[in-house]
Structures are given as C-alpha cells and as structure tokens.
N, C-alpha and C positions, 0 to 999 in steps of 0.2 A: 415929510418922507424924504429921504437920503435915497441918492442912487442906488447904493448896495441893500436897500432894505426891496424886496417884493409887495405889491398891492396887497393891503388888507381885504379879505374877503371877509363881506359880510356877515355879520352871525343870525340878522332874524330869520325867524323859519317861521312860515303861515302853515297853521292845521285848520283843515275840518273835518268834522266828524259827526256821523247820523246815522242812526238805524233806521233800516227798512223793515217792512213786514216779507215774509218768507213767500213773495209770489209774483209773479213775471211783471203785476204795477210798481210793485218796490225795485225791482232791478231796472227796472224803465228810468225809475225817479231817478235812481241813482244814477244815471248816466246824463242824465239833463242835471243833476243838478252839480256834475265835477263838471258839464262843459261851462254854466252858469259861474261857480266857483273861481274854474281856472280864469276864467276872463275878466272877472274881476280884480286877479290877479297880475296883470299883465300879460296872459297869456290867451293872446284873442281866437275868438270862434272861426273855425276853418283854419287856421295855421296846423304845420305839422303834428306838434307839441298835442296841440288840444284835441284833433283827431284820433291820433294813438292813442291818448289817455282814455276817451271815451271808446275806444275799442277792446281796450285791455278790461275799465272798470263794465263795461257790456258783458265779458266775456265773464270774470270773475264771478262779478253778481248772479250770473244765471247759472253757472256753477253750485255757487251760495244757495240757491233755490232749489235747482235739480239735485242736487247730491247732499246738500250739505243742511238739508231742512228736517227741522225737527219741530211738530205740531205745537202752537202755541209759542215760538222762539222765534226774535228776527235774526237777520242776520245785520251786522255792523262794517259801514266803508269810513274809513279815514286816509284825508291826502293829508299829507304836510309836503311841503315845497323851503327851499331852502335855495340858496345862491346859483345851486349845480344840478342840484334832483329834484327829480318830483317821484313822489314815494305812494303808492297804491296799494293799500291796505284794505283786506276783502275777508271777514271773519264772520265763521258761522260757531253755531253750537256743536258740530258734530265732529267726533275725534276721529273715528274709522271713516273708513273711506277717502282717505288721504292720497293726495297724490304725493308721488315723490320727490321732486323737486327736479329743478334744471337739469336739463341733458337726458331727464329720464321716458320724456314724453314721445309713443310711440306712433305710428300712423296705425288708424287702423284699416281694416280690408278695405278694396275700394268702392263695396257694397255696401259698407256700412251706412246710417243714416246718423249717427255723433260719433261722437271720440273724437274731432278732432281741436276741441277748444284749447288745449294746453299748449299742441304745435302753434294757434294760432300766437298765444301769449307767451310760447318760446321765442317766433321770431321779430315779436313787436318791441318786446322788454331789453334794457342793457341785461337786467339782473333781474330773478326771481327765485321765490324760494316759499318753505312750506316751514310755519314756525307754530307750535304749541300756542292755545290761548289759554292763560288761565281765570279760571277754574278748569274751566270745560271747552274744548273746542280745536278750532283751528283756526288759524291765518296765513292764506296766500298773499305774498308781497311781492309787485312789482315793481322796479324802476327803471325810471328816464331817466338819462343825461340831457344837460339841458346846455351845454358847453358849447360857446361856438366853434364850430368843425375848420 
C-alpha cells in the first residue's frame, strides 16, 4: 500500500439466518440466539453493540408475532454483519399491517398499554426501514454502525 492509496476495507460479510415459529418462545429464541451469534463474531455479550441488537431483534421479533403472524407460518430473522454494519432482518408473512418506515413512528397516548415498539427501534437503529418480502410478506430492517466514533 502507497501513501496516497486509502486502507482496504474488508469485503467478508457473516450472515445468519433462522426461522422461528410465530410465538413469544420463537422471538425469545431469537434474541438469545443474535446475542449468542454476535459473540461469536467478535462482538461480545454486554458491550454496546450486542445490547442494542438484542433490543432491536427483541422488539422486531415480537412485532413479527404480534402483528405480523399468520396461523401455520413462522416468521424469519437474518443478521449479516459486514466491516461497518450490522444489518437486522425481521420478516414475517403478513403484507398489511405494515408499518411505515423511519420517521413515521408516532407516540401513542400516554394511556396506552403498546404502540410504543417502533419509537423504541427508531431511536436505537442508525437506519431502518420496511421492505416487500417476496412472495408474500414483509421485512423490517434495522441497522448498526459499527464505526469507531
């Protein structure tokens, strides 16, 4: 490498991927098994990183259950992690009941007893966002920067 050239960043990217069944043991699992995952990956139990994630894929997954279950379907989490992000993929069967995506998440009264999961993963995520799954469904995506500040 020559002075005027910039560090090469790495290109591998780690994924995993697993389906749950559609009920509050699958989104349990799912959240033990990104903190299990992540730490495998260099990203150890109790640091910031792995906290958040198991907060966001907590929040998603019961999401994934509560809203987004359809009898007989699970719902599907995938991380991939890459040099900079860590990318939180949280896909159910169900196409209506969609949320809107970033910036659209509202508080609700201060009676209420939910509504407020999406504030949460509005302010934990850099990025997030609500993408088509095909055939059928949905995917909420979250992301980390992984950058050091």
């Amino acid at each position: 490498m020559t002075p005027s050239q910039p560090p090469q960043v790495p290109v591998t990217e780690r994924v995993f991927a697993q389906r749950f069944s559609s009920t509050s043991r699958g989104a349990r699992l799912a959240r033990h098994l990104t903190l299990h995952r992540l730490d495998a990956w260099g990203i150890p139990y109790d640091s910031d990183a792995s906290d958040t994630a198991a907060l966001l894929v907590a929040e998603l997954a019961a999401n994934a259950v509560a809203h987004g279950r359809v009898p007989g379907r699970d719902f599907e989490m995938r991380l991939s992690l890459d040099a900079y992000t860590l990318r939180i993929d949280v896909s159910d069967p169900r196409g209506e009941r969609r949320p809107d995506g970033a910036g659209a998440a509202e508080a609700p009264s201060a009676w209420a007893e939910g509504g407020r999961g999406l504030l949460l993963v509005e302010a934990l995520a850099d990025r997030w966002t609500v993408l088509d799954r095909l055939p059928i469904g949905k995917t909420v995506r979250a992301e980390l920067d992984l950058r050091p500040r």
